[in-house]
N, C-alpha and C positions, 0 to 999 in steps of 0.2 A: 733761650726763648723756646717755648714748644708752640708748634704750628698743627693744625687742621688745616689738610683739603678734602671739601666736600664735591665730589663731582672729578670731571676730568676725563680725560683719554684713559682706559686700562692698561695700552703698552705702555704709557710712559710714566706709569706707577714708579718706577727704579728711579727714573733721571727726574722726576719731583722731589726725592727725596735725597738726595746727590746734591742737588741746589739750594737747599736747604741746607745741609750741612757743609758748601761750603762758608753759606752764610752765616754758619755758626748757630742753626737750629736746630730741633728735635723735631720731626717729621711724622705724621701719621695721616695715610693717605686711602681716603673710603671711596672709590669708585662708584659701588654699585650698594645696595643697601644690604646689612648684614644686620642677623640678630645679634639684639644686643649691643647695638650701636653706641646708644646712652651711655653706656659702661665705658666703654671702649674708650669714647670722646676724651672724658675726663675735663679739666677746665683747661681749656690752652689759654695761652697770652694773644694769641693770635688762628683766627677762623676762616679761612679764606673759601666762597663758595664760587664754582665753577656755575654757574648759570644756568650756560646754553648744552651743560652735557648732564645736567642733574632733574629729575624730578621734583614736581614742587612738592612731595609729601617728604621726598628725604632733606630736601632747605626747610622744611616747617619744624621736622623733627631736630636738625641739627641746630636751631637755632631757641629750640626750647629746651635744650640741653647745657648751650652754651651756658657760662655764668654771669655775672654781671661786669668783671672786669675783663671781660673776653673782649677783642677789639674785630669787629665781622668786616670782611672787604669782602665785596660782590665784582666780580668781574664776568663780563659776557664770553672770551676768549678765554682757553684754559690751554692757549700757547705756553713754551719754554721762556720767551720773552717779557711775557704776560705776568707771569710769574716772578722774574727776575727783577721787573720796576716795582712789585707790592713787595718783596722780600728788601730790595733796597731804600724804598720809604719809610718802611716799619724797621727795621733792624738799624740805621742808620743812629 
């Protein structure tokens, strides 16, 4: 399954993407907004947007990007925990 996170802590770029694969995901993690985003994105199976650590232009962009069988989880916390019940609900 490949995963988007949009948003999040910038140290803990490494251990989002750790948690992901132990859950047997592909990880790509945007912190802060970069050109060429769009690209980058690609169609994941799964979108998950940090909320409270993201701008609303880069949630407008990432979600006009998404595809149509993208599945978008918005969470307010962009905790290691936080992360771990969306990767357990969706991967399960």
């Amino acid at each position: 399954m490949n995963v988007v996170i949009i948003g999040g802590n910038e140290c803990m770029e490494r251990q989002y993407c750790d948690l992901c694969t132990k859950h047997g995901c592909k990880a790509k993690v945007f912190c802060k907004f970069k050109n060429g985003m769009r690209d980058r994105i690609g169609k994941p199976d799964l979108m998950i947007l940090f909320t409270h650590t993201v701008s609303h232009k880069m949630v407008q962009y990432a979600l006009n990007s998404a595809g149509e069988d993208t599945c978008v989880v918005r969470s307010h916390t962009s905790s290691m925990s936080s992360l771990k019940g969306i990767l357990a609900e969706h991967t399960a």
